[in-house]
N, C-alpha and C positions, 0 to 999 in steps of 0.2 A: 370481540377479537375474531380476526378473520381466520378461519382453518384451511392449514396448509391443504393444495390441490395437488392431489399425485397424480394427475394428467398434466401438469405444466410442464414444457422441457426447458422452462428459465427459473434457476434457482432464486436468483437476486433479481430485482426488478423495479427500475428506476424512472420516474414518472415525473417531468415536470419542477425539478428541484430546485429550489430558491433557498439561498440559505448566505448570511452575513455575517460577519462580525465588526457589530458598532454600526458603523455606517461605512463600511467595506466590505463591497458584493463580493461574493466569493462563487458562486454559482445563482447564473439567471434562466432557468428554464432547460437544467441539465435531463438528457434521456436517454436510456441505456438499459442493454439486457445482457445477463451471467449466465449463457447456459449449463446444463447441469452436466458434470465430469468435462469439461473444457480447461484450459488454463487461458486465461484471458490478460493482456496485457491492457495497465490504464497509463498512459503516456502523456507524457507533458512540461514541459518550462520548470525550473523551482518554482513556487507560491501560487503556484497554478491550481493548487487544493486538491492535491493527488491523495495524500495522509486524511485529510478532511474529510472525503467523501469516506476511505474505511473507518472514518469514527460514527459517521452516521449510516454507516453499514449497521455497524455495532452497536449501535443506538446510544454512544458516548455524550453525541449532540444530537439536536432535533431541528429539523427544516422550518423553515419561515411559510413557507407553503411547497405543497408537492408531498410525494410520497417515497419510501425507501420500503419495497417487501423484500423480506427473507424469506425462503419456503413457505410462500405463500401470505405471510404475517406483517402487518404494516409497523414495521418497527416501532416505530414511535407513539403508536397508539397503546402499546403491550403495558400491563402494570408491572412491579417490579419484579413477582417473581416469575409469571412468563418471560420477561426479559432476561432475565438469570438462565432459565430452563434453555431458551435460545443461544444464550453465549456459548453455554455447555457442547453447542454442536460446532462451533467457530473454534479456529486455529490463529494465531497472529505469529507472525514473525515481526519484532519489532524494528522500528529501523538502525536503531544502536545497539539491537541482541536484546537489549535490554535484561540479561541473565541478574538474578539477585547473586552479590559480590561475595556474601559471606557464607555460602553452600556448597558444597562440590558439583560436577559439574552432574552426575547421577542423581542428585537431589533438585534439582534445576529440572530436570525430562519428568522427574516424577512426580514436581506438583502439580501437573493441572489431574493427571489422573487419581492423587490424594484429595486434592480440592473438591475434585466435581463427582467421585464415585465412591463405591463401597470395597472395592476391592480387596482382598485378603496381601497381604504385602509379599508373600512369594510370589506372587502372579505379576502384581506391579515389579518385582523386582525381573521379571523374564521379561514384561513388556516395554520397561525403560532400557535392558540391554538389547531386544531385539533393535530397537529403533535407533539405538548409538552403534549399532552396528550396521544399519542399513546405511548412515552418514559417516560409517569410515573408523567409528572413534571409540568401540567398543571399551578399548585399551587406554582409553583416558576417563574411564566414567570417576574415579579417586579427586582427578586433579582440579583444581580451584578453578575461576574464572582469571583470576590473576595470573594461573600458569599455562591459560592458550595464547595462542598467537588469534589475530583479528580472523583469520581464516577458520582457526579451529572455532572460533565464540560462532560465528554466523552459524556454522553445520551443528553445532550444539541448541543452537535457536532455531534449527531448522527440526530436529528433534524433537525439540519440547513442543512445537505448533504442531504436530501431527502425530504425537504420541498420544491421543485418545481417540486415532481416525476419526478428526471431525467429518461434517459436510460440505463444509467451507473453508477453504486456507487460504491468509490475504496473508500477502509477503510483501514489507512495506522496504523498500529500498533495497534488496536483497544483495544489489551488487557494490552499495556505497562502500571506497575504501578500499579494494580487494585486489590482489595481486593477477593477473591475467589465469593464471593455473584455478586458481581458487573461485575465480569469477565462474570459468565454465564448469568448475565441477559443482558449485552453488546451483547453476541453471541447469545442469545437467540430472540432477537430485532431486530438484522441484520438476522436472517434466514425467522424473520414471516414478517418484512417489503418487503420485496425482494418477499415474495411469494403474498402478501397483495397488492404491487403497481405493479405489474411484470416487476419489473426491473433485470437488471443485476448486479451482484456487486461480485468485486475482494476484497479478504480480504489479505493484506501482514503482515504479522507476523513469528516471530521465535513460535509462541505460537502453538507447533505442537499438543498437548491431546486437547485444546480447540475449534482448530478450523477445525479438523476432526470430530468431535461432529458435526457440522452445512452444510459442504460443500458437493458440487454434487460431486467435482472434484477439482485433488493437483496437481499442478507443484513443483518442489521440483529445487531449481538452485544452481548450484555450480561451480567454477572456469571459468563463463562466460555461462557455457551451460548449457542445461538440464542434470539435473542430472536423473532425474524419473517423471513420470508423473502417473495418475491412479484414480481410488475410491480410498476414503479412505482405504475400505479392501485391495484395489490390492496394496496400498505402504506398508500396515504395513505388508503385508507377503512377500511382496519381499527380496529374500537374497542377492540383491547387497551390498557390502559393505558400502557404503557409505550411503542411505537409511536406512539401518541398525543402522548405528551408529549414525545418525542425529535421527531419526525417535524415537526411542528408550533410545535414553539418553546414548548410550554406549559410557563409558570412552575411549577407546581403536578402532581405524579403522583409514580409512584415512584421516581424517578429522584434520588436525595440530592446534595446543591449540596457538603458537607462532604464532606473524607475520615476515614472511621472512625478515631475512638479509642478507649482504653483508658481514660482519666480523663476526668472531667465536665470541663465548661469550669472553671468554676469552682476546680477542684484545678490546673488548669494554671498558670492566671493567678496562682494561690498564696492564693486565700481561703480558710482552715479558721476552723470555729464563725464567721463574721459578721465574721475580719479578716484580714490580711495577714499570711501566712505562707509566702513563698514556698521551691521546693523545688529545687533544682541541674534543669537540663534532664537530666542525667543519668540523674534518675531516675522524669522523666516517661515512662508507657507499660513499664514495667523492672515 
């Protein structure tokens, strides 16, 4: 096992990554650095493997080839329980809150610190109200997940990822769903916690106006690689195409609205020679 180097200023460090599912590349030679107390935004298309890569952050999945360090530690080489001992330092905001349904919302902030510490439960009880108060919501620690509104679950999940001041906080979707009010005070939350605990934290979102507003720094990914990398100023003036047209909202660049097939439209829908000839879905794309 590799030992963390406390001379490195890149937390996460990303080497070369290949990685599939089945015989669908998902990443061909992805590479990239997370420095350390930054908020880093990872940018990109839906299924462009934004969620993917913080699972092999996480070491949920393992690379086909290439590497993924954490502080210093090649994730996927770690056995189970350094892999455990590393999680313990990581934060996740899930992308759907992911809050367990049948807890109140103060028992939800204070599993990961029941989970991963020894803590005496007065303590935990001061450390789960500080952090529902740092997200607004002190005054709902009682209420169930059934009794927030989507606004109030995300700031509750934003609690629970950083209620053990990890080293790492990856925030997967943070702004999916959310009402404009709720959006910036969600981004607003993650840029002053991040600088308040001096953590590190990945934000993955297609949410490109919002979360250029808050980051040090943008990875932008597409068709497995880097597409662009930069300050927020350095992506929005670049005239790559593809930057352009993601960055910007443009209808029009290389960026395909269709997902690839094998058969023309026209064979799917069942036209052959000028009539209707349809063919079992079975053996469309086969």
């Amino acid at each position: 096992m590799t030992k963390p180097s406390a001379a490195s200023n890149n937390l996460v460090e990303i080497e070369d990554l290949h990685f599939s599912f089945g015989d669908r590349p998902v990443f061909k030679g992805l590479s990239l650095v997370i420095p350390r107390g930054k908020v880093v935004a990872i940018l990109g298309a839906s299924g462009c493997g934004k969620t993917t890569l913080l699972q092999l952050i996480g070491g949920q999945l393992r690379p086909s080839r290439g590497q993924v360090k954490v502080d210093g530690q090649v994730v996927h080489q770690l056995g189970n329980d350094a892999l455990f001992e590393l999680r313990k330092k990581m934060g996740m905001m899930f992308q759907a809150g992911g809050l367990f349904t049948d807890i109140p919302t103060f028992d939800n902030v204070a599993f990961p610190l029941r989970e991963h510490t020894k803590l005496p439960e007065p303590l935990v009880r001061q450390m789960v109200l500080m952090k529902l108060n740092a997200v607004g919501l002190r005054g709902a620690h009682q209420l169930m997940p059934s009794e927030l509104s989507g606004g109030m679950s995300r700031r509750v999940a934003l609690a629970r990822a950083i209620a053990h001041d990890p080293m790492l906080s990856m925030y997967d979707e943070p702004f999916a769903g959310l009402d404009p009010i709720s959006l910036n005070l969600i981004a607003e939350l993650i840029r002053r916690l991040n600088d308040a605990l001096g953590t590190t934290s990945i934000v993955v979102t297609y949410d490109v106006s919002e979360s250029l507003k808050l980051v040090d720094y943008v990875y932008v990914i597409a068709d497995g690689k880097l597409a662009g990398k930069g300050t927020p100023d350095e992506v929005l003036a670049s005239e790559d195409p593809f930057l352009k047209q993601f960055l910007h909202a443009l209808p029009d660049g290389p960026i395909e609205f269709h997902y690839p097939s094998r058969q023309p439209y026209e064979v799917e829908l069942g036209f052959k020679s000028g009539r209707l000839e349809a063919e079992p879905l079975s053996q469309i794309d086969s």
